[in-house]
N, C-alpha and C positions, 0 to 999 in steps of 0.2 A: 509326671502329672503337674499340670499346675495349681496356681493358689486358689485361684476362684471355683476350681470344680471337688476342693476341698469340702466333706460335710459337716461344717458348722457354719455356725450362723454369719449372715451378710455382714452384720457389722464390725464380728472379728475378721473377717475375708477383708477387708476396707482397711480395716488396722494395718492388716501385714502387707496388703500392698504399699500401700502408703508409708508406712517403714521400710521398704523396699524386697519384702519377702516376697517375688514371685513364682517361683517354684520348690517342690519339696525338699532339693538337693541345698538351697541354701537353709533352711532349717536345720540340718543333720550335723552341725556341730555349734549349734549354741542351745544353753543354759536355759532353762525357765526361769531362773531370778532376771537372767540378761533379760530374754524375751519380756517378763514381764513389766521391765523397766521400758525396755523399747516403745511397747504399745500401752502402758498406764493402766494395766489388766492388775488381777489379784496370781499370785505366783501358781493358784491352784486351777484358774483358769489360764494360764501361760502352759501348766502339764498340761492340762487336757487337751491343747492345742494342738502340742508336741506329739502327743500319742496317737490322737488321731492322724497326725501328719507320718508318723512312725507305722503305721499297721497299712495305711496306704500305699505307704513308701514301700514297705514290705512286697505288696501285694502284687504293685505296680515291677519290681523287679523280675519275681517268680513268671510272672504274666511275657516280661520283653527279652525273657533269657533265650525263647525259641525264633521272635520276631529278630534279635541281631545275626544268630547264627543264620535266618532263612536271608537275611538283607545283604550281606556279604557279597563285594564284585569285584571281580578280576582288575586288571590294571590294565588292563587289554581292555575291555569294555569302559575303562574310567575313561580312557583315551578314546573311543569312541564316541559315548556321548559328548562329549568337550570339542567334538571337531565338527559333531553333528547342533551342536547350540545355536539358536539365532539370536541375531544383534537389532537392536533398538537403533535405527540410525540417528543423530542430531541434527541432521539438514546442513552441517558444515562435512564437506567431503574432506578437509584438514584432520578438522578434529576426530571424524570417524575412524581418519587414515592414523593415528597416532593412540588412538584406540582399541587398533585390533579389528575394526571392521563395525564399532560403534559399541553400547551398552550391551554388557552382557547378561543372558538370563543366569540363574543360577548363582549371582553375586550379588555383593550389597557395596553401594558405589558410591563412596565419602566426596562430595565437594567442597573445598575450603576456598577462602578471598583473601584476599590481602591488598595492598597495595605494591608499589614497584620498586621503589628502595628498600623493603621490605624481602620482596623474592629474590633481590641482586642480592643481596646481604645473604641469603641461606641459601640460593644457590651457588654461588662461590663458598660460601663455605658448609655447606652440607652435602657431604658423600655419601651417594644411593649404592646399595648391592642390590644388586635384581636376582634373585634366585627362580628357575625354570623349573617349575615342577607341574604338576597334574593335580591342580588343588580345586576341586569342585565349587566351592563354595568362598565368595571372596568378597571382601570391603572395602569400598572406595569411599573417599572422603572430597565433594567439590563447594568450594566456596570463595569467597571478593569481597571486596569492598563494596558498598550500596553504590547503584548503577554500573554493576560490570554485569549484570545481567546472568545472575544465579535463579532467581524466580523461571526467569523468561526460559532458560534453560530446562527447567524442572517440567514448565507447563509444554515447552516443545516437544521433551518425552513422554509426555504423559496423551499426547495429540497424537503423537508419531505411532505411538507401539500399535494403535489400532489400524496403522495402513496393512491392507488386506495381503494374504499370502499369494493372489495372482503379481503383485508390485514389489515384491520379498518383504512383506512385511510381518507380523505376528497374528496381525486379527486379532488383538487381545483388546481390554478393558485397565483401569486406570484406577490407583487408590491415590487422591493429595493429600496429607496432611500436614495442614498447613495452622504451626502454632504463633506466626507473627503478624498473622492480617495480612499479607501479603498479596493471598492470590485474587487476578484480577479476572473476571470471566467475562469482560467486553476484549480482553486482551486472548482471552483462549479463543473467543468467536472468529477473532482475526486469525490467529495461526490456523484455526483448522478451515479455514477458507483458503487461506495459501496452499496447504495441505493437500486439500483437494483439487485446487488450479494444478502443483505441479504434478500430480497421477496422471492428470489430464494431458497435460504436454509428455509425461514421458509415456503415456498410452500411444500416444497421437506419433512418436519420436520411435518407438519399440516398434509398433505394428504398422507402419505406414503402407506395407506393403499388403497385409493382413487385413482382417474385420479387427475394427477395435470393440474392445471389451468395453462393452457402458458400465461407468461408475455409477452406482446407487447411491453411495454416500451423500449426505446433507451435512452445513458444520452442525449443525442440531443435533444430530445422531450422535458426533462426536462428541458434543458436551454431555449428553445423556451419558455416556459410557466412560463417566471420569467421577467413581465417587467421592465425592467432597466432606473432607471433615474437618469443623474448627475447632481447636484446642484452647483451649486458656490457661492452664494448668499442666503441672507434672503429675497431677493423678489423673486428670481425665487423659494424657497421656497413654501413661503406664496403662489404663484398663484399655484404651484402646487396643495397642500393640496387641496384650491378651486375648480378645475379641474378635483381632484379624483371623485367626486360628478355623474361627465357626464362620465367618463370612467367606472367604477363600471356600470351604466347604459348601458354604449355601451356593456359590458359583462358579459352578463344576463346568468344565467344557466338554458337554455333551459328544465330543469324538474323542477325548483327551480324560476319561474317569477319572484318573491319575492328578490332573491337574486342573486349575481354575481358569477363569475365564479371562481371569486378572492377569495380568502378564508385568505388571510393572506397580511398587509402591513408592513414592512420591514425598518425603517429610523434609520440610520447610518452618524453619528449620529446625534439627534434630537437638538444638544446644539452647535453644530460647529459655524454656522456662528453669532449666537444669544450672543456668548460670545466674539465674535471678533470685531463686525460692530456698534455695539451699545454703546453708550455714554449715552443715558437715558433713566433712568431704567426705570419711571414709564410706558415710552411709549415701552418698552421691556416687560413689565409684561400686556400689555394691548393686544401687540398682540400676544405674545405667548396664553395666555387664550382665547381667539378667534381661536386661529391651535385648544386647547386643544378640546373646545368643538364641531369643529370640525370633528375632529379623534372619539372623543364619538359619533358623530352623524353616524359616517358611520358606526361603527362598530356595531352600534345596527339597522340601514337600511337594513343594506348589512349580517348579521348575520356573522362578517368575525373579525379574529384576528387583532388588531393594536401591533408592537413592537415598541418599543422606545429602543435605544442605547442612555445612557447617560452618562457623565463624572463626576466623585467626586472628589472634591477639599477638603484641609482641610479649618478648623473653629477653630477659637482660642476663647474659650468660660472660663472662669471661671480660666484662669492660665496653661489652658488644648488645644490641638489640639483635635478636635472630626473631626468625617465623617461628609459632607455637601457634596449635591447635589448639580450640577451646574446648573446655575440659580437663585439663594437664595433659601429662605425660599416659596416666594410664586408659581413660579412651583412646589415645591415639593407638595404640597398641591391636586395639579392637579391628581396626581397618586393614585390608590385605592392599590395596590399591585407594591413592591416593591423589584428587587433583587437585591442583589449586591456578583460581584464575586473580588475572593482575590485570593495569595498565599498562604499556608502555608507551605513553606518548599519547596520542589519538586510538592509539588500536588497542584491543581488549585478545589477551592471550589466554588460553590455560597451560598449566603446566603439570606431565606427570611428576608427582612428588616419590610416591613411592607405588614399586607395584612387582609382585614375583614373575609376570607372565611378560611384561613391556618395558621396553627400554624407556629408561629416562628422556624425555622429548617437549618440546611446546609447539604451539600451532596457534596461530591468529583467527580469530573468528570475529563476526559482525552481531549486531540487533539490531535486525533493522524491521519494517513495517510488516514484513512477511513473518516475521520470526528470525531464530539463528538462522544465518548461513556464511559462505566463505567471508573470509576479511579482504576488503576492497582499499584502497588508498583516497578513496573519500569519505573513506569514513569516520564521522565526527564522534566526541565523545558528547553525545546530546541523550535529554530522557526522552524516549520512546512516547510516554505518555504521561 
């Protein structure tokens, strides 16, 4: 259970999120002195909190003991679904191709940035193990330096995951949340205008022999189907995340019960307010791992992509500056897959950092007026807009 659907009052619920309690399980080994040191309560309203959080807790167990045994699936079926998943394309056929066939549903996908002496320096000297396993649910981390085109990225997924399933697409809907003013929606109007030119060509290119299938799409349609939220804050944050839980529900995919209509959430980025507003770390490492598992839980509920936009800072380790994600060391842990985009030169690369399913790899891509696509050898390092 979560904190918010906790019954006491709104303003202790505000307390504990905001001290970073969002769920029951992180309750269940601390103190009422602690607690009511954390939140500036009276020790005797810090019990009362606990207790209620304890009989819930209780409640909630006896209630999920029959729902894990009935949830249980084979390894034969995990392998199943995981072959049966669709991919969110990026409009670059590189990066798709180095991707596995593009964004995966059922993961949460870190983007980091950096610059290029920066990724020379870690990747020469940081060695990846890739381990192959059948792990459902995963985290990617993509991000760059301002103008490598992490936004543009974000808003082309969030355009793309709606191309319709006659085009192999998802026919889903879009969550951005976007906490650094970033996103531009004269800039989405153009991607999903390209968007739908190239369906059109490869209608026109697919079925030429054929009746082509008339696109109904409008870019309008597609802006409607991207909802937008701005954050200023790591509480309105944090309640957000919470929130997703009932919205994903209110937008069921009427062929799909199971699942939402949403197919893809979009945050921009995930490390803004977390590196500004916080003073201490352990209670920053406490709630961040609470958003993480979180974002894991929807994404494996909802069968829908999470992206994460993240920042890299350097690391002075051994005489040496290396890559370092921001956050430390213990959000980086959080992520199962890992990109990070550079410079080199004129061209804008990503590169997988780390990831259990794909080999270590980079691939050149562009931003150009249509949105992402292949990297071209004219291609300047200029802003877009």
């Amino acid at each position: 259970m979560e904190i918010w659907r906790l019954p006491i009052s709104a303003s202790q619920r505000g307390k504990l999120i905001s001290a970073g309690y969002t769920s029951l399980s992180s309750l269940s080994s601390i103190s009422s002195s602690d607690l009511a040191r954390e939140l500036k309560v009276s020790e005797s309203e810090a019990m009362n909190i606990l207790k209620v959080a304890s009989h819930s807790r209780g409640s909630e167990t006896s209630n999920a003991s029959c729902s894990i045994v009935e949830g249980a699936q084979s390894a034969w079926d995990m392998l199943h679904d995981e072959e049966s998943l669709m991919h969110i394309t990026t409009s670059s056929a590189d990066l798709d191709n180095i991707l596995g066939g593009g964004i995966h549903c059922k993961e949460v996908t870190e983007i980091g940035w950096s610059s290029l002496s920066l990724i020379v320096n870690s990747v020469l000297k940081y060695k990846l193990t890739t381990a192959f396993g059948s792990e459902s649910i995963i985290f990617m981390l993509i991000g760059g330096v301002p103008g490598i085109g992490k936004t543009q990225l974000g808003i082309q997924i969030a355009v793309n995951v709606q191309i319709p399933n006659d085009f192999g697409g998802l026919g889903g809907k879009a969550i951005y949340i976007d906490t650094e003013g970033s996103f531009m929606v004269e800039r989405a109007f153009q991607i999903a205008e390209a968007c739908i030119e190239d369906m059109s060509e490869y209608n026109r290119f697919l079925r030429k022999d054929f009746q082509e299938c008339k696109i109904k799409m409008l870019p309008q349609d597609i802006l409607e189907n991207i909802f937008y939220f701005r954050i200023c804050s790591y509480t309105e944050q944090i309640a957000l995340i919470n929130y997703l839980d009932k919205f994903l529900s209110e937008h069921k995919d009427v062929d799909m019960s199971l699942w939402s209509q949403v197919k893809v959430i979009v945050v921009d980025s995930v490390t803004f307010h977390f590196r500004q507003d916080f003073d201490d770390m352990a209670l920053r490492t406490r709630v961040l791992s609470g958003m993480a598992l979180k974002l894991m839980n929807l994404a494996k509920r909802f069968s829908l992509a999470v992206i994460l936009l993240n920042q890299v800072t350097t690391k002075h380790t051994e005489a040496s500056f290396q890559l370092a994600l921001a956050l430390g060391d213990s959000w980086s842990h959080t992520c199962t897959n890992r990109i990070v985009l550079y410079w080199n030169g004129n061209e804008r690369y990503a590169y997988i950092d780390k990831s259990p399913s794909l080999r270590s790899a980079s691939a050149a891509y562009s931003v150009t007026a249509r949105g992402i696509r292949n990297s071209s050898s004219s291609c300047k390092r200029i802003k877009m807009m």
